[in-house]
N, C-alpha and C positions, 0 to 999 in steps of 0.2 A: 504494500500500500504506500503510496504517495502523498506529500498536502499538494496544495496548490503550487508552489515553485518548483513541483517535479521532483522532492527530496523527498527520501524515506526516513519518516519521525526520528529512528534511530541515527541514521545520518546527520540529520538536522540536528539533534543533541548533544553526538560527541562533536562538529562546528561548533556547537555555543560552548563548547565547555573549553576548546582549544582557544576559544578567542579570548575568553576568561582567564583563563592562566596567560598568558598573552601580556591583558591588558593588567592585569592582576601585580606581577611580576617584573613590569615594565623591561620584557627581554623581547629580541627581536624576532622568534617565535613562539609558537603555545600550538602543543598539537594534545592526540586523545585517540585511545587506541580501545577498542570493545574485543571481551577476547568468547572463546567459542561458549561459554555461561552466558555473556549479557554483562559481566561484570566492566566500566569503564577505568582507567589506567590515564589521568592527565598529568603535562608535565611543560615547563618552560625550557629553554636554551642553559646550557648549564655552562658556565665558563670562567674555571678556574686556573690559574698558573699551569699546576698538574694536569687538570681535567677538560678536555673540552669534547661537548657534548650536543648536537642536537636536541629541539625539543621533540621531535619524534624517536628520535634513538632513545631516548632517554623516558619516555612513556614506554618505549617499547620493554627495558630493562627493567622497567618497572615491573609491567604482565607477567614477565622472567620470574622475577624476584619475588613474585605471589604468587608464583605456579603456575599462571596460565601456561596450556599445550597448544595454544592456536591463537587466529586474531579471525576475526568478522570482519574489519576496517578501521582503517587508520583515516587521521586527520591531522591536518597541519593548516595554521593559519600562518602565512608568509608576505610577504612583498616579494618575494620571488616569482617568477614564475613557471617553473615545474620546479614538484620533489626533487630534492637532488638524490644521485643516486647510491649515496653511501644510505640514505633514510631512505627507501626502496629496497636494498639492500637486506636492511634491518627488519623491515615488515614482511619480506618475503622469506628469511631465514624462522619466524617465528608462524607465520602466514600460509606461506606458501607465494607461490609466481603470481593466482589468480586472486587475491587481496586487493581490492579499491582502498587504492590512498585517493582521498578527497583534497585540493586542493583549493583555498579559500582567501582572499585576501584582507585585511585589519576590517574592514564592515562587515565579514564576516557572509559574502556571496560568495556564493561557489564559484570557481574558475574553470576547475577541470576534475574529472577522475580518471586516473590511470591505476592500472594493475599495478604491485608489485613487481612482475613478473621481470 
């Protein structure tokens, strides 16, 4: 099922939630990753001396790190314009190739979906 703009609820939720950490955070991404329960996984741009991290990579370590065994779909709210693909990568090593990564920009409309794959 779809709303009106063509998104499915569940899509449209982890969007608001990546835009949240996002804005939340004040980092230059915020993505949100649904693993194969329903359970979501949000996270900001993580960038430390030692560390640096995508906010997708870094949602996705999270699912990891709670046991998720799969993903439903990821989301990234960027200024970019395509996932980059080390965050593809990430979602299709926990995913699999056929994973929608939802691409979304700071207002928070969709841009694009592409596979992990």
């Amino acid at each position: 099922m779809t709303d009106s703009t063509g998104i499915d609820p569940e899509d449209s939720k982890i969007i608001t939630l990546a835009r949240s950490a996002r804005a939340r955070n004040g980092v230059p991404e915020g993505a949100a990753v649904r693993d194969e329960t329903g359970r979501t996984y949000v996270a900001g741009t993580v960038e430390l001396d030692s560390l640096k991290l995508s906010a997708l990579q870094t949602a996705v370590a999270m699912a990891v790190a709670s046991g998720a065994r799969s993903l439903e779909a990821a989301a990234v709210v960027t200024t970019a314009d395509s996932p980059a693909p080390a965050d593809r990568a990430a979602v299709r090593d926990l995913g699999g190739p056929d994973t929608p990564v939802l691409l979304a920009g700071p207002d928070g409309t969709l841009k694009s979906t592409t596979s992990a794959g």
